[in-house]
mmJSON file of the N, C-alpha and C atoms, coordinates in Angstrom:
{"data_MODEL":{"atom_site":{
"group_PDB":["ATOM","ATOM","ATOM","ATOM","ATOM","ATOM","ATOM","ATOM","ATOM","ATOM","ATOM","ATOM","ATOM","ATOM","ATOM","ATOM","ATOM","ATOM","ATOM","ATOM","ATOM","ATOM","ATOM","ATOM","ATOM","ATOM","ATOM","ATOM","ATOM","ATOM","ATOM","ATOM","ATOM","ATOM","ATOM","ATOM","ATOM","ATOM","ATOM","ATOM","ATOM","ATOM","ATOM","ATOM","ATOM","ATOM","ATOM","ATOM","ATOM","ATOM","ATOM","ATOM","ATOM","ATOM","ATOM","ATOM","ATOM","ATOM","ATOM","ATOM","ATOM","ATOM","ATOM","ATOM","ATOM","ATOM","ATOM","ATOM","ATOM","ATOM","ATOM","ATOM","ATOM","ATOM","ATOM","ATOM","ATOM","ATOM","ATOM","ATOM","ATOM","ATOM","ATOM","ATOM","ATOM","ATOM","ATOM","ATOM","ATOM","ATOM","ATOM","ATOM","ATOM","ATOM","ATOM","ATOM","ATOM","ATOM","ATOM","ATOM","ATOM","ATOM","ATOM","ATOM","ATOM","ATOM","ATOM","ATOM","ATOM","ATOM","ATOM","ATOM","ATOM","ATOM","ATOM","ATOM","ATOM","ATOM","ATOM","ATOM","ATOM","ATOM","ATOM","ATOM","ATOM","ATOM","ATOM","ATOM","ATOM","ATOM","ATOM","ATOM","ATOM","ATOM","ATOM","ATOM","ATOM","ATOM","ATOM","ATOM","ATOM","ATOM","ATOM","ATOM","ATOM","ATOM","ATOM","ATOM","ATOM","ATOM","ATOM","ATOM","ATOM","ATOM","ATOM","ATOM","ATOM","ATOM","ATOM","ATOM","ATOM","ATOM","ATOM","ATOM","ATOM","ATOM","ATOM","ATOM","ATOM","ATOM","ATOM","ATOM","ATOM","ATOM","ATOM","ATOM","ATOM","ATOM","ATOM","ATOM","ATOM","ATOM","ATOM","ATOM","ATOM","ATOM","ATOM","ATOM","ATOM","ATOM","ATOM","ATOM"],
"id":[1,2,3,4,5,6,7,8,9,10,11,12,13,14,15,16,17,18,19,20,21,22,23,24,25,26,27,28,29,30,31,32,33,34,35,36,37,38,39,40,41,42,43,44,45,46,47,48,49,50,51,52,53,54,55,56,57,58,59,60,61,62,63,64,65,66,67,68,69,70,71,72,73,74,75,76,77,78,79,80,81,82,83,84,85,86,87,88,89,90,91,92,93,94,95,96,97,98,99,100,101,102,103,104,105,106,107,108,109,110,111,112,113,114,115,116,117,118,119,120,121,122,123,124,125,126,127,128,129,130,131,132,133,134,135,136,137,138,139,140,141,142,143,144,145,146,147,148,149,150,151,152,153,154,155,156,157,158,159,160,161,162,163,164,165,166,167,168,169,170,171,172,173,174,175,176,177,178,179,180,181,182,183,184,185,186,187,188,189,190,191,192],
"type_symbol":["N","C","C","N","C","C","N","C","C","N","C","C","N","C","C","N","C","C","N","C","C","N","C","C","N","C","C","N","C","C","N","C","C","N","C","C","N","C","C","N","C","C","N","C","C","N","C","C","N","C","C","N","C","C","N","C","C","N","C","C","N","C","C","N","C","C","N","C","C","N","C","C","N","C","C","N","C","C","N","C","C","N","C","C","N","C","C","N","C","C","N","C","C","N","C","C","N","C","C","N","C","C","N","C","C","N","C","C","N","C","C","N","C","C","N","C","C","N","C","C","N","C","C","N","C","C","N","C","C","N","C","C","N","C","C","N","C","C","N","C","C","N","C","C","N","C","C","N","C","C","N","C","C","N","C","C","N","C","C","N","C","C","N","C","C","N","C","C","N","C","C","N","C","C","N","C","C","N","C","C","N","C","C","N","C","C","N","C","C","N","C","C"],
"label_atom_id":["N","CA","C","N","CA","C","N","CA","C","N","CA","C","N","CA","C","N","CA","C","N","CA","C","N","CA","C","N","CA","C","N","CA","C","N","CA","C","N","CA","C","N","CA","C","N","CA","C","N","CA","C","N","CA","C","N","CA","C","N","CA","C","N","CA","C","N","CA","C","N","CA","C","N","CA","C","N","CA","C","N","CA","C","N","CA","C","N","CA","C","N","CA","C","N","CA","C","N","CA","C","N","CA","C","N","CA","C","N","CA","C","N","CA","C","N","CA","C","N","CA","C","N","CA","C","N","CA","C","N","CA","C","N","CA","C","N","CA","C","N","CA","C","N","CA","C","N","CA","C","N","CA","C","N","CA","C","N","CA","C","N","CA","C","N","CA","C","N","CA","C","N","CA","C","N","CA","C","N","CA","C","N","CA","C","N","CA","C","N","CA","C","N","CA","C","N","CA","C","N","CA","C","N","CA","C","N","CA","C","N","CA","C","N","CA","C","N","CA","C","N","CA","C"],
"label_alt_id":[null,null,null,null,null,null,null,null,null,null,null,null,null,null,null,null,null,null,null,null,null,null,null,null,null,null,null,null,null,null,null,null,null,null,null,null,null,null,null,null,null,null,null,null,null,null,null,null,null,null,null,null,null,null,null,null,null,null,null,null,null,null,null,null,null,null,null,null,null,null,null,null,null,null,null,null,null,null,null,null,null,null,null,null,null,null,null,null,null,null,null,null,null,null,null,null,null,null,null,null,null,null,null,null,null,null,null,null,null,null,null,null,null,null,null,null,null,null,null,null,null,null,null,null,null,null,null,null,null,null,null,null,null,null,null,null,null,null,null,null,null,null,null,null,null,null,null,null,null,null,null,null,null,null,null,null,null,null,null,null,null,null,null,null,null,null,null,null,null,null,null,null,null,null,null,null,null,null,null,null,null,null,null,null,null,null,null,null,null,null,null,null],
"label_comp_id":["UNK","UNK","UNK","UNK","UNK","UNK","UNK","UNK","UNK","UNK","UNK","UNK","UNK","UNK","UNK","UNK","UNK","UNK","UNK","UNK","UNK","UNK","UNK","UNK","UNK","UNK","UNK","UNK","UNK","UNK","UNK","UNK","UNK","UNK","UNK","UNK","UNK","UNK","UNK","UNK","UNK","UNK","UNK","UNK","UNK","UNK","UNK","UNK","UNK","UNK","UNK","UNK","UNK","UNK","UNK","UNK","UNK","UNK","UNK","UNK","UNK","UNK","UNK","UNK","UNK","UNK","UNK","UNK","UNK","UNK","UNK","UNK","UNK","UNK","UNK","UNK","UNK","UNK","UNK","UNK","UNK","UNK","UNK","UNK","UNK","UNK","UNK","UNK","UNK","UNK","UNK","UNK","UNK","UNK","UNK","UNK","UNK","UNK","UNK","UNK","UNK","UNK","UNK","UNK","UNK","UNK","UNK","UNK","UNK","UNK","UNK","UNK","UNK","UNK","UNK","UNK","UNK","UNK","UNK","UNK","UNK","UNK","UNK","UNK","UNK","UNK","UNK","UNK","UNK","UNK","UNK","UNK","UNK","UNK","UNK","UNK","UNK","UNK","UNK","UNK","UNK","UNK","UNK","UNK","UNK","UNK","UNK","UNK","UNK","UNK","UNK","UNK","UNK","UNK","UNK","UNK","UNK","UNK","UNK","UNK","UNK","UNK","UNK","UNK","UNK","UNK","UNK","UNK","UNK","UNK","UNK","UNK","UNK","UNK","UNK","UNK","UNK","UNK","UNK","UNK","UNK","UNK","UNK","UNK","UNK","UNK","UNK","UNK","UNK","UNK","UNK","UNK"],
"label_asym_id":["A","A","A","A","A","A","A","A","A","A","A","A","A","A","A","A","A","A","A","A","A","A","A","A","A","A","A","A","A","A","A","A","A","A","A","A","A","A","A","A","A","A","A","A","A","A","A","A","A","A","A","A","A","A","A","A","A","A","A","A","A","A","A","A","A","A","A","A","A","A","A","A","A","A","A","A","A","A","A","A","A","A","A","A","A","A","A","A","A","A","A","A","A","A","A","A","A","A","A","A","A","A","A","A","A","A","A","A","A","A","A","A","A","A","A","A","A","A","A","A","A","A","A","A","A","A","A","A","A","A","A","A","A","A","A","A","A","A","A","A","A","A","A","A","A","A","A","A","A","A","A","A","A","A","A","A","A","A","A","A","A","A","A","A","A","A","A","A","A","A","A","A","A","A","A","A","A","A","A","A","A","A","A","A","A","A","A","A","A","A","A","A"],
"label_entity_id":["1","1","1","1","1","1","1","1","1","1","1","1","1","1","1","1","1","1","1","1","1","1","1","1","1","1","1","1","1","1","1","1","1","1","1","1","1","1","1","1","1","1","1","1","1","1","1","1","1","1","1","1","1","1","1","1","1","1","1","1","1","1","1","1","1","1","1","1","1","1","1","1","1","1","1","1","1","1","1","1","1","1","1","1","1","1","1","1","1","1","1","1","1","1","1","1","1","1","1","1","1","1","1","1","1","1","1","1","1","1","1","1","1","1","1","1","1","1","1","1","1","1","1","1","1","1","1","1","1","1","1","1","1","1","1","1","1","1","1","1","1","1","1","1","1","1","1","1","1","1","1","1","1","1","1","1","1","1","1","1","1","1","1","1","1","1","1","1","1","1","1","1","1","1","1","1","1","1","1","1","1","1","1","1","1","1","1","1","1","1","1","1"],
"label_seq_id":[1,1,1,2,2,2,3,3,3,4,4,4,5,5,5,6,6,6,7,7,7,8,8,8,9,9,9,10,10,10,11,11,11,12,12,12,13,13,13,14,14,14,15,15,15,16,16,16,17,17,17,18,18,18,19,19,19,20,20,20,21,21,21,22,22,22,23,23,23,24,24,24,25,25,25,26,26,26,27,27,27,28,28,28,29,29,29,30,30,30,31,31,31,32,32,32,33,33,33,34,34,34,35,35,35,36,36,36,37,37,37,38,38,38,39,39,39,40,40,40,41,41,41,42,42,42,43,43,43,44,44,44,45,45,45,46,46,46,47,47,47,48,48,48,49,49,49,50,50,50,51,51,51,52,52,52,53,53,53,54,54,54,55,55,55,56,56,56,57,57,57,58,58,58,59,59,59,60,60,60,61,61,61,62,62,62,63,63,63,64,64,64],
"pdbx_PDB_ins_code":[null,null,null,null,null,null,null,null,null,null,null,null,null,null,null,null,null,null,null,null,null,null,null,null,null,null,null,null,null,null,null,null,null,null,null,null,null,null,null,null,null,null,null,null,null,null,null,null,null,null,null,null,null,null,null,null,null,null,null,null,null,null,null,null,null,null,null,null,null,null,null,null,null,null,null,null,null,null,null,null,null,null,null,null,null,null,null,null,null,null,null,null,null,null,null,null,null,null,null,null,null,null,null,null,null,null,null,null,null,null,null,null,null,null,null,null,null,null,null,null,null,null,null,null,null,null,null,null,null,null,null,null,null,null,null,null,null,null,null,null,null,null,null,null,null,null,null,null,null,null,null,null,null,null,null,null,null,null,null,null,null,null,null,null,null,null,null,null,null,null,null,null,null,null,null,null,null,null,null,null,null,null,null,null,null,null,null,null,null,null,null,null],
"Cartn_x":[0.845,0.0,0.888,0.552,1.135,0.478,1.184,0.262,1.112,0.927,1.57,2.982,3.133,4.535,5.307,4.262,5.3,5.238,5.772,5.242,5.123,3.769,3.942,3.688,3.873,3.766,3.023,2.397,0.707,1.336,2.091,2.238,2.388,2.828,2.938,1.508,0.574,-0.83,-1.505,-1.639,-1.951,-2.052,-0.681,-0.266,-1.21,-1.292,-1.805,-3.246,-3.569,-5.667,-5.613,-4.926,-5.424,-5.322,-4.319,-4.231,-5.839,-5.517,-7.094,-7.559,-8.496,-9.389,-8.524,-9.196,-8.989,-9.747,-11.087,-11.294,-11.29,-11.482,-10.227,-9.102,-7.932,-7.113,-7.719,-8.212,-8.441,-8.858,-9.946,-10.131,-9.208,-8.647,-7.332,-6.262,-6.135,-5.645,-6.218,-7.27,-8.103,-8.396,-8.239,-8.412,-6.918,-5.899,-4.38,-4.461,-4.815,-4.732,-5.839,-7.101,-7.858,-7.523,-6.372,-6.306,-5.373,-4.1,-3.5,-3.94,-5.03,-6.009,-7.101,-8.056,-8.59,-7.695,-6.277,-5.75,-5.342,-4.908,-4.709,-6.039,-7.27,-8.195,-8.177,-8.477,-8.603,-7.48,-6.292,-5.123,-5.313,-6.404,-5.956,-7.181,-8.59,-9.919,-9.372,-8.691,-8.83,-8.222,-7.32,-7.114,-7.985,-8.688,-10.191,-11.286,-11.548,-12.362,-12.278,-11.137,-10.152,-10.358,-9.94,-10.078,-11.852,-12.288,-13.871,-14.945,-14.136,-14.237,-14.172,-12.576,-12.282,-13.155,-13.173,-13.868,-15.385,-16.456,-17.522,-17.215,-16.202,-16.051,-15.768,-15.602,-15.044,-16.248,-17.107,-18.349,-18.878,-19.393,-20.283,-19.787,-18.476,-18.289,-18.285,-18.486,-18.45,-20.371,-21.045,-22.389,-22.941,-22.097,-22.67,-22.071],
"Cartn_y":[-1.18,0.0,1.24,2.088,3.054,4.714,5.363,6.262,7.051,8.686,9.998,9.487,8.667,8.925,7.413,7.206,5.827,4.753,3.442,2.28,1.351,1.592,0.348,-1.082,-1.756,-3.206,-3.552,-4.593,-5.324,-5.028,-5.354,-4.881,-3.317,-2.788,-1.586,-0.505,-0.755,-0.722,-1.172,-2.32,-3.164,-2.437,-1.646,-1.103,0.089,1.106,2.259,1.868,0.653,0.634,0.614,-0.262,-0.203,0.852,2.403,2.702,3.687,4.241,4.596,5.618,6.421,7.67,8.361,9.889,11.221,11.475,10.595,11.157,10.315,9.276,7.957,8.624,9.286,10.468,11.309,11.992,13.258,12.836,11.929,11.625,11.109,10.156,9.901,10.908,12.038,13.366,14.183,13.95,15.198,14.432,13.123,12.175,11.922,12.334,12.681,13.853,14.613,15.917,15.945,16.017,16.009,14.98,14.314,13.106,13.896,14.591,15.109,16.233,17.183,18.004,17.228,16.325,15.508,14.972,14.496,13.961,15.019,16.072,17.747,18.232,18.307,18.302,17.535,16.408,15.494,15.585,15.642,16.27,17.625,18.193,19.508,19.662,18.799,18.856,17.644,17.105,15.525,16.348,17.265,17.576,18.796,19.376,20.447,19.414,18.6,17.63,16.622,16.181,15.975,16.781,17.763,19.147,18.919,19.475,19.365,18.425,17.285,16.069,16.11,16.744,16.988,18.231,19.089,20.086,19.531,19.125,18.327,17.596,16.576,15.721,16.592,17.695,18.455,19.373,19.542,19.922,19.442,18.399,17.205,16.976,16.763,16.681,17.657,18.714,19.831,20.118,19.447,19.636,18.684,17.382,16.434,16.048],
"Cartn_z":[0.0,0.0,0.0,-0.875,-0.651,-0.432,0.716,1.697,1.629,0.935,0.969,0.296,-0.83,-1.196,-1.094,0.331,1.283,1.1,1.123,0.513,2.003,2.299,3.631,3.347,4.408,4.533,5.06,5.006,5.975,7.185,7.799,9.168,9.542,8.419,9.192,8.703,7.986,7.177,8.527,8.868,10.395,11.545,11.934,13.13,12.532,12.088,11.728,11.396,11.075,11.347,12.539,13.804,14.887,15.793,15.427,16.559,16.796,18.087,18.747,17.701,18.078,17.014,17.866,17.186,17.704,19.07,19.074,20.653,21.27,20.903,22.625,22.559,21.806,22.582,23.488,22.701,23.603,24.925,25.002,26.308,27.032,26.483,27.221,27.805,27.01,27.431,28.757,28.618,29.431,30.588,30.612,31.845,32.706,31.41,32.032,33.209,32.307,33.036,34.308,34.272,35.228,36.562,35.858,37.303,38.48,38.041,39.172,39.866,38.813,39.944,40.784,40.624,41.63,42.894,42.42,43.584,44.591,43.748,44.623,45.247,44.61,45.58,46.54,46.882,47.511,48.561,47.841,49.201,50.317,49.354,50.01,51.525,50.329,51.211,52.661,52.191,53.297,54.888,54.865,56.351,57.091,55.958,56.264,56.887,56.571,56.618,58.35,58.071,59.474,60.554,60.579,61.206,61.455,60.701,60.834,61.72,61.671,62.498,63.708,64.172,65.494,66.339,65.265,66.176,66.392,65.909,65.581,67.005,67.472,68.371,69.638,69.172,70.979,71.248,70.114,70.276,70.982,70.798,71.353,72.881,72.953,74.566,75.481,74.996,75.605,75.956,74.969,74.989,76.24,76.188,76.901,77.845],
"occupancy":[1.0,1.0,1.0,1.0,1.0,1.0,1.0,1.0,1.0,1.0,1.0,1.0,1.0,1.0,1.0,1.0,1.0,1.0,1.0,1.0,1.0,1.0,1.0,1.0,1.0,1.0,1.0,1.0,1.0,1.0,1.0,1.0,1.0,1.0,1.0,1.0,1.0,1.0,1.0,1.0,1.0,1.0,1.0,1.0,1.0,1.0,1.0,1.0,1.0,1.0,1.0,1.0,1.0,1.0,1.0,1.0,1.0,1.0,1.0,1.0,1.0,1.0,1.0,1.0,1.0,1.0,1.0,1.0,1.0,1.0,1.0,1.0,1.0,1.0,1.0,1.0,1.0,1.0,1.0,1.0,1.0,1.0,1.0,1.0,1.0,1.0,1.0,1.0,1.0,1.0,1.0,1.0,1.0,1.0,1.0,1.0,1.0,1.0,1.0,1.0,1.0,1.0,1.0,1.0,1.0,1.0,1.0,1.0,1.0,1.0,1.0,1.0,1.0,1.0,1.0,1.0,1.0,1.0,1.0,1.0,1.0,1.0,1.0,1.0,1.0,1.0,1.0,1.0,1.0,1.0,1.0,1.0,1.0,1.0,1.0,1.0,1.0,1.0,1.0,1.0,1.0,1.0,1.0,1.0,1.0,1.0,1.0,1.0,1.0,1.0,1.0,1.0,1.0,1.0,1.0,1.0,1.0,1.0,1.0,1.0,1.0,1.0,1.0,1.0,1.0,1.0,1.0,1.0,1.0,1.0,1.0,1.0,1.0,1.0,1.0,1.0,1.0,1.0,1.0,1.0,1.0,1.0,1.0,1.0,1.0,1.0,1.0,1.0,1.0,1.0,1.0,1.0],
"B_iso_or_equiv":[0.0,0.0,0.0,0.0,0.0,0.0,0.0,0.0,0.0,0.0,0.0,0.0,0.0,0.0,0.0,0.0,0.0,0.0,0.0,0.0,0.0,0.0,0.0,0.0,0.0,0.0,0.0,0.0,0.0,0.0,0.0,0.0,0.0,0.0,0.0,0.0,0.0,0.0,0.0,0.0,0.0,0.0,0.0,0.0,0.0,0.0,0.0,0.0,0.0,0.0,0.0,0.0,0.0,0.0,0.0,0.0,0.0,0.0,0.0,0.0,0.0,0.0,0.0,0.0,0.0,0.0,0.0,0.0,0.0,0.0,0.0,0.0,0.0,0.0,0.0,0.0,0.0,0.0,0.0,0.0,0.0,0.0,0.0,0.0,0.0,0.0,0.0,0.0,0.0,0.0,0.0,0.0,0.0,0.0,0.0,0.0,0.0,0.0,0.0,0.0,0.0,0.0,0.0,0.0,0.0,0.0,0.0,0.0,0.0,0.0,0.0,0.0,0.0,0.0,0.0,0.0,0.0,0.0,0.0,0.0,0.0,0.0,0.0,0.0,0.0,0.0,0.0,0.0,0.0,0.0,0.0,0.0,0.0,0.0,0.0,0.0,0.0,0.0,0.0,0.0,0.0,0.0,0.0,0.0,0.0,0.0,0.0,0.0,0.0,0.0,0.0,0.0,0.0,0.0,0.0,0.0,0.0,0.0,0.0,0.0,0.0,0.0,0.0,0.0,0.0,0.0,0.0,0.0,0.0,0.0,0.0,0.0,0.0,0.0,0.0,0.0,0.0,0.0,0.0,0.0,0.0,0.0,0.0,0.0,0.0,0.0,0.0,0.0,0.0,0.0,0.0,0.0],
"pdbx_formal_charge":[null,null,null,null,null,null,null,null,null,null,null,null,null,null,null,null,null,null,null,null,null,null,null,null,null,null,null,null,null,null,null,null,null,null,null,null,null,null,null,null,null,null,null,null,null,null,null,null,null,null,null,null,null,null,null,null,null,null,null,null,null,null,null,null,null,null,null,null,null,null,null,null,null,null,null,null,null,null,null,null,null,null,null,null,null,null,null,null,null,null,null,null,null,null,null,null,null,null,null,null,null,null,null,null,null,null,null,null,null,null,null,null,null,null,null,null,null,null,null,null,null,null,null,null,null,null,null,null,null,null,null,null,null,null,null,null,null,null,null,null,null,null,null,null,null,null,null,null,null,null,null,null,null,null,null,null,null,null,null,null,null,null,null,null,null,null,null,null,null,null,null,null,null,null,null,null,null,null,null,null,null,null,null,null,null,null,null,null,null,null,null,null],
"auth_seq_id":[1,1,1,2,2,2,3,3,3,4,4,4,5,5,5,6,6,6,7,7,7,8,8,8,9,9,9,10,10,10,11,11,11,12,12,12,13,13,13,14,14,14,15,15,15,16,16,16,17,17,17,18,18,18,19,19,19,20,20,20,21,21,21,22,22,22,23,23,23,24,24,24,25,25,25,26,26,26,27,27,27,28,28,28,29,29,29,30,30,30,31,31,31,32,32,32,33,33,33,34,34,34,35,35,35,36,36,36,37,37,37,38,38,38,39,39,39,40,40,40,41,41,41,42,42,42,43,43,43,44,44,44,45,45,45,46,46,46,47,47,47,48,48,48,49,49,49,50,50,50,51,51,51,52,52,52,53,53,53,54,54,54,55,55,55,56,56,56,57,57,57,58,58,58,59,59,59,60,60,60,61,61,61,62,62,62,63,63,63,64,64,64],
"auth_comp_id":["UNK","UNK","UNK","UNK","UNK","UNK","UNK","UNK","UNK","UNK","UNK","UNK","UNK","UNK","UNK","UNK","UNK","UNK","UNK","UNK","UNK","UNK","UNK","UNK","UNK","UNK","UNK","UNK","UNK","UNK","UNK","UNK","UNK","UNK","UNK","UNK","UNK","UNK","UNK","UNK","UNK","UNK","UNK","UNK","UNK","UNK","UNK","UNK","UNK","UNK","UNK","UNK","UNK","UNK","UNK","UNK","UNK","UNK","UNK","UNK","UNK","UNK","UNK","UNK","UNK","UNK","UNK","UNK","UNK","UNK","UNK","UNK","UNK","UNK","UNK","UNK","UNK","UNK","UNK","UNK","UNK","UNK","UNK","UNK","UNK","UNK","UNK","UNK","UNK","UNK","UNK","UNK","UNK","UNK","UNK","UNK","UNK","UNK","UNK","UNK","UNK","UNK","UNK","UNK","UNK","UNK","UNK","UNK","UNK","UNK","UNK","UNK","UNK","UNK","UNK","UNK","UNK","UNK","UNK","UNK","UNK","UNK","UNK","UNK","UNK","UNK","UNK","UNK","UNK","UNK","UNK","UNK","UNK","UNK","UNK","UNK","UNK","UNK","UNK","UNK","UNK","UNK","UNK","UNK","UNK","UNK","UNK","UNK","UNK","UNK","UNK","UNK","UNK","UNK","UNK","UNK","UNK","UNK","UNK","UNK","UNK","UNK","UNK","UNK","UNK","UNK","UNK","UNK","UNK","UNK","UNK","UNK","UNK","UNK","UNK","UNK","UNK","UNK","UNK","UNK","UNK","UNK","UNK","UNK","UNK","UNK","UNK","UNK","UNK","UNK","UNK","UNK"],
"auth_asym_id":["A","A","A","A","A","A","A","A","A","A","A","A","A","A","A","A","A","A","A","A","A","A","A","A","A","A","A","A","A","A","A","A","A","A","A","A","A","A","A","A","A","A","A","A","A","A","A","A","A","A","A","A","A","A","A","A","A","A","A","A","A","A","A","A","A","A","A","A","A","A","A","A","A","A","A","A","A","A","A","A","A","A","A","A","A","A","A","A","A","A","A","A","A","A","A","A","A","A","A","A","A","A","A","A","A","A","A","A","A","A","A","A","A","A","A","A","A","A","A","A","A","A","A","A","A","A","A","A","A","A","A","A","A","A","A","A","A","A","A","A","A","A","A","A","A","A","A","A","A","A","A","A","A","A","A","A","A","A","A","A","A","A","A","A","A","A","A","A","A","A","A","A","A","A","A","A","A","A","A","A","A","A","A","A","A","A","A","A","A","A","A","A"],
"auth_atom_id":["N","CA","C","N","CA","C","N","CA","C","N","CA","C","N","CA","C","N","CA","C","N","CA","C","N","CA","C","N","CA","C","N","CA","C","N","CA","C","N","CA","C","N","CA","C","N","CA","C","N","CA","C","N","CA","C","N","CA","C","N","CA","C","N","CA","C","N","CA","C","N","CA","C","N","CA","C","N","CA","C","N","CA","C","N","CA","C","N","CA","C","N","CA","C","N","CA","C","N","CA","C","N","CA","C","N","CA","C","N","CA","C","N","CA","C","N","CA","C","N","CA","C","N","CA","C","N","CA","C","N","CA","C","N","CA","C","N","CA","C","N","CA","C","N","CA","C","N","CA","C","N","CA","C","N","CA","C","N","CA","C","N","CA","C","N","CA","C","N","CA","C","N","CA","C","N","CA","C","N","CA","C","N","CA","C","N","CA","C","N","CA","C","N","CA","C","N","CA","C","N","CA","C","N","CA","C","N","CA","C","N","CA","C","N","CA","C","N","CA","C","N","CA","C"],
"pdbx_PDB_model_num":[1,1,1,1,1,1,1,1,1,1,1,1,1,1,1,1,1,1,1,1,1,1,1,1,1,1,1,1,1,1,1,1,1,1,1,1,1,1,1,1,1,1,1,1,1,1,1,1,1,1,1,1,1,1,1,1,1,1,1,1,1,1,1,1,1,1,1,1,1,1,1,1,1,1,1,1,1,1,1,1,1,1,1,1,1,1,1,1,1,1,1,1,1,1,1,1,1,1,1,1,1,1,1,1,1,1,1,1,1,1,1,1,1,1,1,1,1,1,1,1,1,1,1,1,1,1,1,1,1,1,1,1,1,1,1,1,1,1,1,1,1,1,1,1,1,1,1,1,1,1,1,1,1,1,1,1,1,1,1,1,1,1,1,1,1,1,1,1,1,1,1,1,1,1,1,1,1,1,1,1,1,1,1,1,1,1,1,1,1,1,1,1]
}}}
């Protein structure tokens, strides 16, 4: 087969049908990126939360 000039081979014709589309990238991209801001949320909320807990618990004994 030949593609832009190039002369490929069943295997390499093969490798280039299977790889993904344009938006199984992209998603794959944007699921890159969105993953280390979730884990930064999640870092940042988890000792607010903590905190929140304790005071909640010194509430209560102080009530009762």
């Amino acid at each position: 087969m030949i593609l832009d000039g190039e002369v490929f081979d069943a295997n390499e014709f093969e490798r280039i049908a299977n790889l993904p589309s344009k938006d199984q990238l992209l998603s794959k991209l944007v699921g890159m990126l969105n993953s280390p801001m979730a884990k930064l949320s999640s870092t940042l909320g988890s000792p607010v939360s903590g905190l929140l807990g304790a005071l909640e618990q010194l509430n209560s004994k102080k009530e009762g």
